[in-house]
mmCIF file of the N, C-alpha and C atoms, coordinates in Angstrom:
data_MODEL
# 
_entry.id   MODEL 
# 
loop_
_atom_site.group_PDB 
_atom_site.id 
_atom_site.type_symbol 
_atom_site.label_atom_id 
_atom_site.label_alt_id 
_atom_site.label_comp_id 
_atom_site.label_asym_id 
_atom_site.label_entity_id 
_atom_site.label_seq_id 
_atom_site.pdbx_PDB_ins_code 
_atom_site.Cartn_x 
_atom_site.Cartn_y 
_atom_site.Cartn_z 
_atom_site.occupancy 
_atom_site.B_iso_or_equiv 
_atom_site.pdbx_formal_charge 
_atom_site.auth_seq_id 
_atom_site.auth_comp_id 
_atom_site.auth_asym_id 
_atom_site.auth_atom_id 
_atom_site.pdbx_PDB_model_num 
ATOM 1   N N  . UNK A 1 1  ? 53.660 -31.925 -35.811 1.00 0.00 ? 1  UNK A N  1 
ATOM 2   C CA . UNK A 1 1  ? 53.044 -31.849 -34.515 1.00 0.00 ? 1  UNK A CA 1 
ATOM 3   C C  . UNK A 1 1  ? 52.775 -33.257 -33.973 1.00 0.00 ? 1  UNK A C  1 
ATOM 4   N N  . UNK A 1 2  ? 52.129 -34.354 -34.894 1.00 0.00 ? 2  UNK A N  1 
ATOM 5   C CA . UNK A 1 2  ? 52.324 -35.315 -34.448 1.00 0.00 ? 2  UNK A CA 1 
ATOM 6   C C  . UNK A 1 2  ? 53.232 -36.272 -34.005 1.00 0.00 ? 2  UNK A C  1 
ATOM 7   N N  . UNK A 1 3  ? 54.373 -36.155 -34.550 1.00 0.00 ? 3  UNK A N  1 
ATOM 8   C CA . UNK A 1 3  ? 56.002 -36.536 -34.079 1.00 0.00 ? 3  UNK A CA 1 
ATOM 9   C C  . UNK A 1 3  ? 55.943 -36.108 -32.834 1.00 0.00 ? 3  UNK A C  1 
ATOM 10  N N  . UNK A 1 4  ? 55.963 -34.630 -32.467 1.00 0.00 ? 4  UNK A N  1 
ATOM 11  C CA . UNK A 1 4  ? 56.239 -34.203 -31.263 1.00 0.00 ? 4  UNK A CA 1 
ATOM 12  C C  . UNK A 1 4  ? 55.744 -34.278 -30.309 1.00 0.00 ? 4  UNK A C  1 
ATOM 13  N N  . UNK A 1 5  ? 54.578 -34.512 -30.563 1.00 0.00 ? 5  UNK A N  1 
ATOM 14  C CA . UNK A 1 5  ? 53.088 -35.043 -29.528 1.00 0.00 ? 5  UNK A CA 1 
ATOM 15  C C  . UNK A 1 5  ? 52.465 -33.715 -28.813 1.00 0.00 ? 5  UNK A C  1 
ATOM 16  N N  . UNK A 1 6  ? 52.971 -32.639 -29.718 1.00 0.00 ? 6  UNK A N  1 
ATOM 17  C CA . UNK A 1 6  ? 51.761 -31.286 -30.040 1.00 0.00 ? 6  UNK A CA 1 
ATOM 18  C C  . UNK A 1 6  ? 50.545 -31.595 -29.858 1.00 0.00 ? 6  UNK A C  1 
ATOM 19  N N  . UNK A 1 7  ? 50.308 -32.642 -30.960 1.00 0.00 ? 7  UNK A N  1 
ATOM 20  C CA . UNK A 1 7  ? 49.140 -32.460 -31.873 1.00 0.00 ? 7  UNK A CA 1 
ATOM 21  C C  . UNK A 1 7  ? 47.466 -32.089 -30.539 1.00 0.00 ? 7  UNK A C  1 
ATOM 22  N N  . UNK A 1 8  ? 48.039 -33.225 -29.715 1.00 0.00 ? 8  UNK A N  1 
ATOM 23  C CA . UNK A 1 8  ? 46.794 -33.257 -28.676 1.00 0.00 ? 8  UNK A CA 1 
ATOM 24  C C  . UNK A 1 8  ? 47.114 -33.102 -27.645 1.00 0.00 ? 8  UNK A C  1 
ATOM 25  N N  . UNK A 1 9  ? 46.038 -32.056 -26.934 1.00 0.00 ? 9  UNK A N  1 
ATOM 26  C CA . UNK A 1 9  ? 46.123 -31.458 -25.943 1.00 0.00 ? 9  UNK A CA 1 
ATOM 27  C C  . UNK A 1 9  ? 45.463 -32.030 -24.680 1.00 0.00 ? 9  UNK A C  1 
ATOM 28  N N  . UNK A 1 10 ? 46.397 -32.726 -24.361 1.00 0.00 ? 10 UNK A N  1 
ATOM 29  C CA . UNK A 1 10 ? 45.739 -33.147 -23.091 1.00 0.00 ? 10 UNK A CA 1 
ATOM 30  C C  . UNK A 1 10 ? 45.164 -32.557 -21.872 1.00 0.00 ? 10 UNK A C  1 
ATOM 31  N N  . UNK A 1 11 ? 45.255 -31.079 -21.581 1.00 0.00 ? 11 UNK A N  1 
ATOM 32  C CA . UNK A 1 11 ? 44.883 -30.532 -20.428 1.00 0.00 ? 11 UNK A CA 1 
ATOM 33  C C  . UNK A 1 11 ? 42.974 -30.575 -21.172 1.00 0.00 ? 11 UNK A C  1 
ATOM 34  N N  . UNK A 1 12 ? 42.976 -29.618 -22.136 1.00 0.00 ? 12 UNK A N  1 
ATOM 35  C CA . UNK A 1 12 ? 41.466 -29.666 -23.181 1.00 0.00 ? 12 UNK A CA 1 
ATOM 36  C C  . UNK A 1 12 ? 41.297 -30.725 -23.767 1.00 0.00 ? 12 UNK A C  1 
ATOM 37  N N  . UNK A 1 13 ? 41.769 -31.723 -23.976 1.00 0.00 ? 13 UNK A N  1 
ATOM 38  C CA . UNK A 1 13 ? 41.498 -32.989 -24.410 1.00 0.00 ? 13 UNK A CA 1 
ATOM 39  C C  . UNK A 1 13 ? 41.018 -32.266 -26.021 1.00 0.00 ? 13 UNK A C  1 
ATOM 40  N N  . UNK A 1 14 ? 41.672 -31.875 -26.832 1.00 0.00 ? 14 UNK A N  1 
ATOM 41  C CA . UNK A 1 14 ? 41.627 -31.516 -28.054 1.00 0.00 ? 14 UNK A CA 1 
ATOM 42  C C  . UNK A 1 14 ? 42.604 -31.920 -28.613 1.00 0.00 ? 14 UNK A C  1 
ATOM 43  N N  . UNK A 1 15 ? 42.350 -31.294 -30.342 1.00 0.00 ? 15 UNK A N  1 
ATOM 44  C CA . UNK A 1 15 ? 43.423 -31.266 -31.065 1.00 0.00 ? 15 UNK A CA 1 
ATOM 45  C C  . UNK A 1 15 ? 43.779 -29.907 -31.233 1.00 0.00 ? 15 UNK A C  1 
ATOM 46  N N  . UNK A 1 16 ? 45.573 -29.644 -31.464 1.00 0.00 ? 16 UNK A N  1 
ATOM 47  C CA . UNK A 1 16 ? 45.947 -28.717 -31.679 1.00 0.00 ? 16 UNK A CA 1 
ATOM 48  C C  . UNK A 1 16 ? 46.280 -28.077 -33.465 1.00 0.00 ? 16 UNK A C  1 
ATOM 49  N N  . UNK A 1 17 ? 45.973 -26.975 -33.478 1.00 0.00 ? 17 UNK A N  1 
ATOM 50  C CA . UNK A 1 17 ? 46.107 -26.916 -35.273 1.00 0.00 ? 17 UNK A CA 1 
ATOM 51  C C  . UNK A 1 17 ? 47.597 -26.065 -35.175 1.00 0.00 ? 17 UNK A C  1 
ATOM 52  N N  . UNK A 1 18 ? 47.979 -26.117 -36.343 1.00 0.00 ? 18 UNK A N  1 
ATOM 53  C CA . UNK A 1 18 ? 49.665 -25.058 -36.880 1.00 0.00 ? 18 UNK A CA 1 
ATOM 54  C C  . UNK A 1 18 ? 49.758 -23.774 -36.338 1.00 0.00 ? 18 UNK A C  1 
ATOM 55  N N  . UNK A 1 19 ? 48.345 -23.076 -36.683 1.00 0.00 ? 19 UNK A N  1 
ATOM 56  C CA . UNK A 1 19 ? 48.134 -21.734 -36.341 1.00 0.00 ? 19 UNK A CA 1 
ATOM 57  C C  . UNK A 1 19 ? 48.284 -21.880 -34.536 1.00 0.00 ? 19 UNK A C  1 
ATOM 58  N N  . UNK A 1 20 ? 47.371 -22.541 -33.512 1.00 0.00 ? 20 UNK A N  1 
ATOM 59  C CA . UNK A 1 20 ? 47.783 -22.219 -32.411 1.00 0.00 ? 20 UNK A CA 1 
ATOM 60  C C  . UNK A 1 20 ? 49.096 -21.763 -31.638 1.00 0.00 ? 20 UNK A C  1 
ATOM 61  N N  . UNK A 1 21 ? 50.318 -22.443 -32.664 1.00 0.00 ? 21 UNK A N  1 
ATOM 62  C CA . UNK A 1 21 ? 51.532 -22.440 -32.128 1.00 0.00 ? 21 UNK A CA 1 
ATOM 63  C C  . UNK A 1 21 ? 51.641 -20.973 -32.352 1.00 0.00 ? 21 UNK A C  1 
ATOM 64  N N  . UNK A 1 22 ? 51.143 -20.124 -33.228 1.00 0.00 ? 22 UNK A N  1 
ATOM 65  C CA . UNK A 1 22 ? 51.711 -18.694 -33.100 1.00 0.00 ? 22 UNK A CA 1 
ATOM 66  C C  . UNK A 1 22 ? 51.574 -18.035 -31.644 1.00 0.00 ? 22 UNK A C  1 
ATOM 67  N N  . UNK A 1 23 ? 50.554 -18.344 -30.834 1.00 0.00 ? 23 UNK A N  1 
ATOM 68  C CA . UNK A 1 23 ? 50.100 -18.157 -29.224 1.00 0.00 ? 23 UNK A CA 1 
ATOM 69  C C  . UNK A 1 23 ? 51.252 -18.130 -28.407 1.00 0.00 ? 23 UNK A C  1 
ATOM 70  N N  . UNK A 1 24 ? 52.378 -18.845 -28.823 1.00 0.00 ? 24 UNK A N  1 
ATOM 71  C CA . UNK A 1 24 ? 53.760 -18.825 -27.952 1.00 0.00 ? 24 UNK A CA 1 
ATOM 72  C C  . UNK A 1 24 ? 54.966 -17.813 -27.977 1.00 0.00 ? 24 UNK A C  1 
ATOM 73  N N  . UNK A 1 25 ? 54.737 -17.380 -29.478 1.00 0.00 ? 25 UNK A N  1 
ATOM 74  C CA . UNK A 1 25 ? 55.912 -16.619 -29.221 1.00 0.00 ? 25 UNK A CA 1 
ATOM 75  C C  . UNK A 1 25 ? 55.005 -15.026 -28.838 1.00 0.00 ? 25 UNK A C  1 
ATOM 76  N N  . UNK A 1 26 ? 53.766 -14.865 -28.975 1.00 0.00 ? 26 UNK A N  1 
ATOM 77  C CA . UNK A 1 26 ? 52.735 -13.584 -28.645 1.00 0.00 ? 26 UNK A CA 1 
ATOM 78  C C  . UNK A 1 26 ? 52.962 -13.302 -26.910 1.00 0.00 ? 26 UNK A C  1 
ATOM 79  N N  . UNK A 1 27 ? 52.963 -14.298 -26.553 1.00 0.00 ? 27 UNK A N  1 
ATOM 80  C CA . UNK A 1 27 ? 52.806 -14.997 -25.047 1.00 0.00 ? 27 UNK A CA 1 
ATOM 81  C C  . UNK A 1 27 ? 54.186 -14.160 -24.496 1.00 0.00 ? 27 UNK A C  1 
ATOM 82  N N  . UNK A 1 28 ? 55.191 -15.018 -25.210 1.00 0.00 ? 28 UNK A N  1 
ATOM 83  C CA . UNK A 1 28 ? 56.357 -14.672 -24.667 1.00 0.00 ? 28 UNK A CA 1 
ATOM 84  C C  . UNK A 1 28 ? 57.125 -13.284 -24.553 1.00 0.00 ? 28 UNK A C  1 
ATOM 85  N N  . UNK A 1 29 ? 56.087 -12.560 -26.286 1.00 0.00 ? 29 UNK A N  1 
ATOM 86  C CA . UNK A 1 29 ? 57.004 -10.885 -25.965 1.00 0.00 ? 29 UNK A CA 1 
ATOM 87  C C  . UNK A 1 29 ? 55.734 -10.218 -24.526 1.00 0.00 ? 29 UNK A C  1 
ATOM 88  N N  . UNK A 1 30 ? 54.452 -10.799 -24.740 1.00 0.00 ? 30 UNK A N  1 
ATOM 89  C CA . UNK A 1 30 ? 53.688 -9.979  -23.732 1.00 0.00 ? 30 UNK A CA 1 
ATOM 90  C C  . UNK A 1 30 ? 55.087 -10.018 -22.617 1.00 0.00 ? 30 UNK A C  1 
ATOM 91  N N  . UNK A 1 31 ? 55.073 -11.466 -22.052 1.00 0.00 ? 31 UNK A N  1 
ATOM 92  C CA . UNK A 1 31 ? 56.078 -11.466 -20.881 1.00 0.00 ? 31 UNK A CA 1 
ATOM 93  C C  . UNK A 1 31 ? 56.846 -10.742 -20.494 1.00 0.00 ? 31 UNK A C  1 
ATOM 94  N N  . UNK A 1 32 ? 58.146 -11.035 -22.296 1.00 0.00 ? 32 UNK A N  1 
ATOM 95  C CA . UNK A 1 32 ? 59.554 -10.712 -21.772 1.00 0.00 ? 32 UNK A CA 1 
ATOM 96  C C  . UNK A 1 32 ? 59.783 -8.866  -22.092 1.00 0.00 ? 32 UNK A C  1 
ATOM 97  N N  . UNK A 1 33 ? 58.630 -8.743  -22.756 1.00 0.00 ? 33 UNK A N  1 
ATOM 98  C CA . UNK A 1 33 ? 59.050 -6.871  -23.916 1.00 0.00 ? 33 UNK A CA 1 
ATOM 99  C C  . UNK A 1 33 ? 58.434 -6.029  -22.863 1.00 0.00 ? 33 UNK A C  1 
ATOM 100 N N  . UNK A 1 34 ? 59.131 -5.024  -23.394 1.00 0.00 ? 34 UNK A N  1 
ATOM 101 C CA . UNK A 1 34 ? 58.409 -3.864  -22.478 1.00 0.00 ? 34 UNK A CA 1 
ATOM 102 C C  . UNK A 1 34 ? 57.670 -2.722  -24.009 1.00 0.00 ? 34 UNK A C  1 
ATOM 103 N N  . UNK A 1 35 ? 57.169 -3.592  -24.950 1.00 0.00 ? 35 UNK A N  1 
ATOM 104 C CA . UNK A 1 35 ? 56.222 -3.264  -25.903 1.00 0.00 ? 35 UNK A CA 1 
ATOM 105 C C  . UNK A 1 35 ? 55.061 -3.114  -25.468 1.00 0.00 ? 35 UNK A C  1 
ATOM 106 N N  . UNK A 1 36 ? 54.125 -2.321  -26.044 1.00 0.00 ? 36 UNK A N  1 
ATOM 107 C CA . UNK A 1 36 ? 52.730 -2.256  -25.105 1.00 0.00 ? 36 UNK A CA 1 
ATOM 108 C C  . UNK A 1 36 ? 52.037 -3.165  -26.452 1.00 0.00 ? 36 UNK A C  1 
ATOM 109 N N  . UNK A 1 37 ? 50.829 -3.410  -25.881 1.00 0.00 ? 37 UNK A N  1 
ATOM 110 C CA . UNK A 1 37 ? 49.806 -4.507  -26.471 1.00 0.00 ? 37 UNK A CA 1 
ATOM 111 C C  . UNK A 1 37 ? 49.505 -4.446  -27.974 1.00 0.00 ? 37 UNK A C  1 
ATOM 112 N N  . UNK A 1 38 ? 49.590 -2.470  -28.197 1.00 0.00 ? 38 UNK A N  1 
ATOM 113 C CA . UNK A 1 38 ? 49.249 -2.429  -29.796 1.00 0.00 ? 38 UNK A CA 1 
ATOM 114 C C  . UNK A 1 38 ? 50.263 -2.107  -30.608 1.00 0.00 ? 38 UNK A C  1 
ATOM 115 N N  . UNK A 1 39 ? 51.636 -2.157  -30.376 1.00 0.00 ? 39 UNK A N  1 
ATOM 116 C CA . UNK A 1 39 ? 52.628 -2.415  -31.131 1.00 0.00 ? 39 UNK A CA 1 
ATOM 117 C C  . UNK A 1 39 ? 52.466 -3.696  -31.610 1.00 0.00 ? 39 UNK A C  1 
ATOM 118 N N  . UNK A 1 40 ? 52.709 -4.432  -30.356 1.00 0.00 ? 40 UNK A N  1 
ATOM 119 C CA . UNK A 1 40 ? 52.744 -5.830  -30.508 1.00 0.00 ? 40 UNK A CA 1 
ATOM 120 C C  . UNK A 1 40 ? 51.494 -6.635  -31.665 1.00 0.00 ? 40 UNK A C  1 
ATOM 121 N N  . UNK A 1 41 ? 50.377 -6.231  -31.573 1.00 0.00 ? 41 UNK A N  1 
ATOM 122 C CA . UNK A 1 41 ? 49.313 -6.180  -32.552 1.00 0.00 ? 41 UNK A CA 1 
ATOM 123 C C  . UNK A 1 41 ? 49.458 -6.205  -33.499 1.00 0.00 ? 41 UNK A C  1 
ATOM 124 N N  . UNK A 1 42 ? 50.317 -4.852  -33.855 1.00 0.00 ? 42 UNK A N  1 
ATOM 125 C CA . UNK A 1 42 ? 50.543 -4.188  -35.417 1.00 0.00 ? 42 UNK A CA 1 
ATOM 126 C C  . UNK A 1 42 ? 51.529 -5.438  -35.901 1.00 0.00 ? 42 UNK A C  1 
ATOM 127 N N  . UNK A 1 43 ? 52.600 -5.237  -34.894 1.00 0.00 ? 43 UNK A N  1 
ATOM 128 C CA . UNK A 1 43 ? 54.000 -6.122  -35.746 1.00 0.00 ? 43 UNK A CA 1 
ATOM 129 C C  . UNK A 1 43 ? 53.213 -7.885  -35.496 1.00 0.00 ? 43 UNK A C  1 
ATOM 130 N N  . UNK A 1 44 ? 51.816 -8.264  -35.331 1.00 0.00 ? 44 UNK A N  1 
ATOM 131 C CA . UNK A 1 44 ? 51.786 -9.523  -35.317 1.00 0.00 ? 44 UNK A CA 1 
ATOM 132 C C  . UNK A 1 44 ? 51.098 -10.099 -36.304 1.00 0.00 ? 44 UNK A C  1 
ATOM 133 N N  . UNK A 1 45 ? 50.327 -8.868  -36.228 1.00 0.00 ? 45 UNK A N  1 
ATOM 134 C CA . UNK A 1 45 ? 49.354 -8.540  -37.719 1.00 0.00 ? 45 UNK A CA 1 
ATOM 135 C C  . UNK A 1 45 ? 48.438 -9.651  -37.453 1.00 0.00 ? 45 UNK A C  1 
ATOM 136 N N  . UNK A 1 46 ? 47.720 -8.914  -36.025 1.00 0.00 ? 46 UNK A N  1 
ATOM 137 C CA . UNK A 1 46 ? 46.578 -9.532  -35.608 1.00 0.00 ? 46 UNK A CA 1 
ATOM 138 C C  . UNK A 1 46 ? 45.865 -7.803  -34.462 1.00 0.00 ? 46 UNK A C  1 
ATOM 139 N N  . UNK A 1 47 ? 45.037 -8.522  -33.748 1.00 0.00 ? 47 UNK A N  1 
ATOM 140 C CA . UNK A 1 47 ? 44.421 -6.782  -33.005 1.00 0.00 ? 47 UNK A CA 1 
ATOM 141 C C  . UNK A 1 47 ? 44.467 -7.146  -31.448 1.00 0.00 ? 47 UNK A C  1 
ATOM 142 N N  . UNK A 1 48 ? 44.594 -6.240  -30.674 1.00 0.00 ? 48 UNK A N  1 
ATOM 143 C CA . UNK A 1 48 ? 44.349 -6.401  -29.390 1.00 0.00 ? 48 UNK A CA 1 
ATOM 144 C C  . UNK A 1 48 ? 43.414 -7.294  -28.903 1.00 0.00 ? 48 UNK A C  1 
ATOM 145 N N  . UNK A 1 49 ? 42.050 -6.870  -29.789 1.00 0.00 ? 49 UNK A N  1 
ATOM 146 C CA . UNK A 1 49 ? 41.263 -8.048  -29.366 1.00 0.00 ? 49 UNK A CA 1 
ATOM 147 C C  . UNK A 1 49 ? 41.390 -9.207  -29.267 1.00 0.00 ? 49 UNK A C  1 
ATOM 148 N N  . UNK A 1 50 ? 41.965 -9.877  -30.159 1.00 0.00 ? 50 UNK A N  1 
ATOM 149 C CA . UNK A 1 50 ? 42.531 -11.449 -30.618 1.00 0.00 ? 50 UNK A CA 1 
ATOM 150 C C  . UNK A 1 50 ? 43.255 -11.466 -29.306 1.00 0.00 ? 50 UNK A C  1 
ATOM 151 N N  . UNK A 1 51 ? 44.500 -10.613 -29.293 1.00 0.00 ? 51 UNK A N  1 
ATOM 152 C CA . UNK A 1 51 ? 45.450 -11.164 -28.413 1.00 0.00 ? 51 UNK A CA 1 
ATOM 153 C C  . UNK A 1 51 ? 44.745 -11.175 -27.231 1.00 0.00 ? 51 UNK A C  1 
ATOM 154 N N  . UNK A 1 52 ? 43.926 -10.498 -26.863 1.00 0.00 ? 52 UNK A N  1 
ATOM 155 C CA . UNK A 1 52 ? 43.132 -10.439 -25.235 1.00 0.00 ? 52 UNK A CA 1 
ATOM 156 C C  . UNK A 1 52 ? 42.472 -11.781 -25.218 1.00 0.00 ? 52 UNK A C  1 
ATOM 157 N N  . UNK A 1 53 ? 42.176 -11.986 -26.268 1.00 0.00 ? 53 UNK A N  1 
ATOM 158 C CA . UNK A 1 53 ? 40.888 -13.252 -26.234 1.00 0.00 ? 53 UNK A CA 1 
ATOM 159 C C  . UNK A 1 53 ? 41.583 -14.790 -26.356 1.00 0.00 ? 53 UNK A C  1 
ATOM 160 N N  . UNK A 1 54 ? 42.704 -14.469 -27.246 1.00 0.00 ? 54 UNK A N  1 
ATOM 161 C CA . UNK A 1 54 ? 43.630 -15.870 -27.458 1.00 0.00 ? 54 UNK A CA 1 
ATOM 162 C C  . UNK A 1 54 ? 44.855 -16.301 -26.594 1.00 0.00 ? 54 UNK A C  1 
ATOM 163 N N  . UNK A 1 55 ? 45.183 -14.920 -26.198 1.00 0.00 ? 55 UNK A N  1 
ATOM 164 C CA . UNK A 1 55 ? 46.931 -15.316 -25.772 1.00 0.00 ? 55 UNK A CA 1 
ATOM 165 C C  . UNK A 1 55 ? 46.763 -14.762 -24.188 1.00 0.00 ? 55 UNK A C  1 
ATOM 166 N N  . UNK A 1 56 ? 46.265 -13.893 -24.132 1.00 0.00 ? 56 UNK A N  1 
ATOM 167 C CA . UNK A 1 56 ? 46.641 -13.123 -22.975 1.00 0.00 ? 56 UNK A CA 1 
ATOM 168 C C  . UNK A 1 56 ? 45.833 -13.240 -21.469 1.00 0.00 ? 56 UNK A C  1 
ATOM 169 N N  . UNK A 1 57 ? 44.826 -14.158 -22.024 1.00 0.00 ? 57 UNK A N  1 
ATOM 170 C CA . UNK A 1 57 ? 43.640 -14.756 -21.242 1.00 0.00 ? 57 UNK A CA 1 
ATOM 171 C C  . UNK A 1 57 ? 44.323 -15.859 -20.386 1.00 0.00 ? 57 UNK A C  1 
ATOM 172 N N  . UNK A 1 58 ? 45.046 -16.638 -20.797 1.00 0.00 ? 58 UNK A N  1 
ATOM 173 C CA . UNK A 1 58 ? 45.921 -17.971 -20.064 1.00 0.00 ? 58 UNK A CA 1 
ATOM 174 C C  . UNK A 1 58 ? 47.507 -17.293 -19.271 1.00 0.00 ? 58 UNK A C  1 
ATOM 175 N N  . UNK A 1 59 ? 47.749 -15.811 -19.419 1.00 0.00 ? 59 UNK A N  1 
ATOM 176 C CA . UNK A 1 59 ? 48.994 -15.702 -18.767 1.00 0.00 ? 59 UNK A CA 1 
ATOM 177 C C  . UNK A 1 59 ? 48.386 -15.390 -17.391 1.00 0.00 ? 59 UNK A C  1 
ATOM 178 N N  . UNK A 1 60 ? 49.483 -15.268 -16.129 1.00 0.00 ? 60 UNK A N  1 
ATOM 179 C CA . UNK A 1 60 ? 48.824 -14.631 -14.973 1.00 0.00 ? 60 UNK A CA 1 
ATOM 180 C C  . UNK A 1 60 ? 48.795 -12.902 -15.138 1.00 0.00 ? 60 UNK A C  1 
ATOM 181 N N  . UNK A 1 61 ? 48.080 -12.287 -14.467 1.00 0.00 ? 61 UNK A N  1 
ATOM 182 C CA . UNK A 1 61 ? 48.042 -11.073 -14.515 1.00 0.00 ? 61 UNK A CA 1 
ATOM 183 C C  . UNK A 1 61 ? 48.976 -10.371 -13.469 1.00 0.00 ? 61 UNK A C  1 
ATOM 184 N N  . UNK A 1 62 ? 49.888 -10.280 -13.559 1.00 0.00 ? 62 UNK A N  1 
ATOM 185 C CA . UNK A 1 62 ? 50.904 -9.458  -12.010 1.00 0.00 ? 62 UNK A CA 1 
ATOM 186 C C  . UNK A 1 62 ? 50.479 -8.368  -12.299 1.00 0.00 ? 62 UNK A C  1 
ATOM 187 N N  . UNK A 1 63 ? 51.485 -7.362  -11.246 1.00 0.00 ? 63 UNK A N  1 
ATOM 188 C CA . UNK A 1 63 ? 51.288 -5.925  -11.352 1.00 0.00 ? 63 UNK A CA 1 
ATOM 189 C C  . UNK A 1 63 ? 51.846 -5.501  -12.203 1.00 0.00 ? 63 UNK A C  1 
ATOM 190 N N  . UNK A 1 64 ? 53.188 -5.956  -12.826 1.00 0.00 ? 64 UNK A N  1 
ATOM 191 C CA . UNK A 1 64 ? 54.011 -5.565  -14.229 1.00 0.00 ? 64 UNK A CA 1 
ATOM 192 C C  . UNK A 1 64 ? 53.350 -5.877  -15.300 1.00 0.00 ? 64 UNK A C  1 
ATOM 193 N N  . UNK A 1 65 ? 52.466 -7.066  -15.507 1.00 0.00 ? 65 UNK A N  1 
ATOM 194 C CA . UNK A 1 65 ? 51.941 -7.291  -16.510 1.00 0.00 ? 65 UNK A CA 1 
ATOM 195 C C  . UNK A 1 65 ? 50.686 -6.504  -16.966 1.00 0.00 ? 65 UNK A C  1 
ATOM 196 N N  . UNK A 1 66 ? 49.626 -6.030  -15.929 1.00 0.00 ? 66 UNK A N  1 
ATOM 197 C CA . UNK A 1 66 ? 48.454 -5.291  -16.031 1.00 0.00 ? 66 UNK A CA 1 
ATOM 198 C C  . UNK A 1 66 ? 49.612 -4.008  -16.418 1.00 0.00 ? 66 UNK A C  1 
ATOM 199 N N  . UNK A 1 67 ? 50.799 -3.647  -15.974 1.00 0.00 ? 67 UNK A N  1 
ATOM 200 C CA . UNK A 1 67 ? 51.505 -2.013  -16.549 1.00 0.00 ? 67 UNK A CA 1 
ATOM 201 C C  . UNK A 1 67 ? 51.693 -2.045  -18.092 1.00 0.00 ? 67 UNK A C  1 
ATOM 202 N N  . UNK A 1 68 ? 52.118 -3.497  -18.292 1.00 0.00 ? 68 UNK A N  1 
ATOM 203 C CA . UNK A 1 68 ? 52.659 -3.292  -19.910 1.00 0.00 ? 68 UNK A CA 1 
ATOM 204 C C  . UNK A 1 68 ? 50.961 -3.587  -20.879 1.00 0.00 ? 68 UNK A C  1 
ATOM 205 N N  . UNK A 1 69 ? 50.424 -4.144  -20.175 1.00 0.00 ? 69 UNK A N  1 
ATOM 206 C CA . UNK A 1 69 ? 49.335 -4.282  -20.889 1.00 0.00 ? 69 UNK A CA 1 
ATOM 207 C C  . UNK A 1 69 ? 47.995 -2.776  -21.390 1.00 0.00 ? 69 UNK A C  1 
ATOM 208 N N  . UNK A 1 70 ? 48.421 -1.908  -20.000 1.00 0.00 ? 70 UNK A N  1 
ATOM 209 C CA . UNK A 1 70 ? 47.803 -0.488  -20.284 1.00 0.00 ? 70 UNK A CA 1 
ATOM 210 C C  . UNK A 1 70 ? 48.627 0.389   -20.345 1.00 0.00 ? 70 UNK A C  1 
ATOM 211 N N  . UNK A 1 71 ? 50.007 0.306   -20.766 1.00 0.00 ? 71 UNK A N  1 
ATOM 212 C CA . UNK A 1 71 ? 50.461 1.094   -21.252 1.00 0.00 ? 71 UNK A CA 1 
ATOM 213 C C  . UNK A 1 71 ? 50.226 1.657   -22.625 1.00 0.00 ? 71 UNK A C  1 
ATOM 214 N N  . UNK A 1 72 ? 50.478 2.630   -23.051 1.00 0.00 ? 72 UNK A N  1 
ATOM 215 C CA . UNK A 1 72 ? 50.420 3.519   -24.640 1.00 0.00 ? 72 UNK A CA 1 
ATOM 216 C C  . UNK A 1 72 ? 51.651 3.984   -25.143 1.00 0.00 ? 72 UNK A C  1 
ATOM 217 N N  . UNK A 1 73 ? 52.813 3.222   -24.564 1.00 0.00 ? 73 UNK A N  1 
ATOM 218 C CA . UNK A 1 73 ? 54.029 3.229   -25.097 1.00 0.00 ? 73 UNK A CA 1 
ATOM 219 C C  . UNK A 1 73 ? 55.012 4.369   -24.419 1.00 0.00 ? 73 UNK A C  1 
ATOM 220 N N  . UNK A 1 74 ? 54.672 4.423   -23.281 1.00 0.00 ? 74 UNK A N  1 
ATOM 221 C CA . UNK A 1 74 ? 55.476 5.329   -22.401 1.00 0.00 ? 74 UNK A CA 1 
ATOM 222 C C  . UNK A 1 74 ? 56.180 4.422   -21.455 1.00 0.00 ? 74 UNK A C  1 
ATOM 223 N N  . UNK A 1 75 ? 57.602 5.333   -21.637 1.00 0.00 ? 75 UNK A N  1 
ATOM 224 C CA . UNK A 1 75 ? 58.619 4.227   -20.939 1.00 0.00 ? 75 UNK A CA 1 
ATOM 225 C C  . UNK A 1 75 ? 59.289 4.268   -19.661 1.00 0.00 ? 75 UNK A C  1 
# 
């Protein structure tokens, strides 16, 4: 991370740890999947809550995204 200039976060003026990087690819199926929130959970092997509180808090909310987010796996 430090090679890459990860490590510090300049928008929070922090440091970044190993584990944060998992936040990107969580980020990206919210985006790109048409998985609903607690699949995604199960296969992350973390809980809705986490993801609401860690990942899903910094995306924007559209109208597709509030659908996949309350969906229960109906397609």
């Amino acid at each position: 991370m430090d090679e890459t200039g990860l490590k510090h976060d300049p928008v929070t003026n922090t440091e970044r740890s190993v584990y944060c990087l998992r936040h990107t690819p969580i980020c990206m199926r919210i985006i790109l999947s048409q998985d609903n929130i607690f699949n995604l959970a199960k296969n992350s092997g973390t809980s809705v809550k986490q993801i609401e509180r860690f990942c899903a808090k910094h995306l924007p909310l559209s109208r597709e995204m509030a659908k996949i987010l309350q969906s229960f796996g109906e397609k």
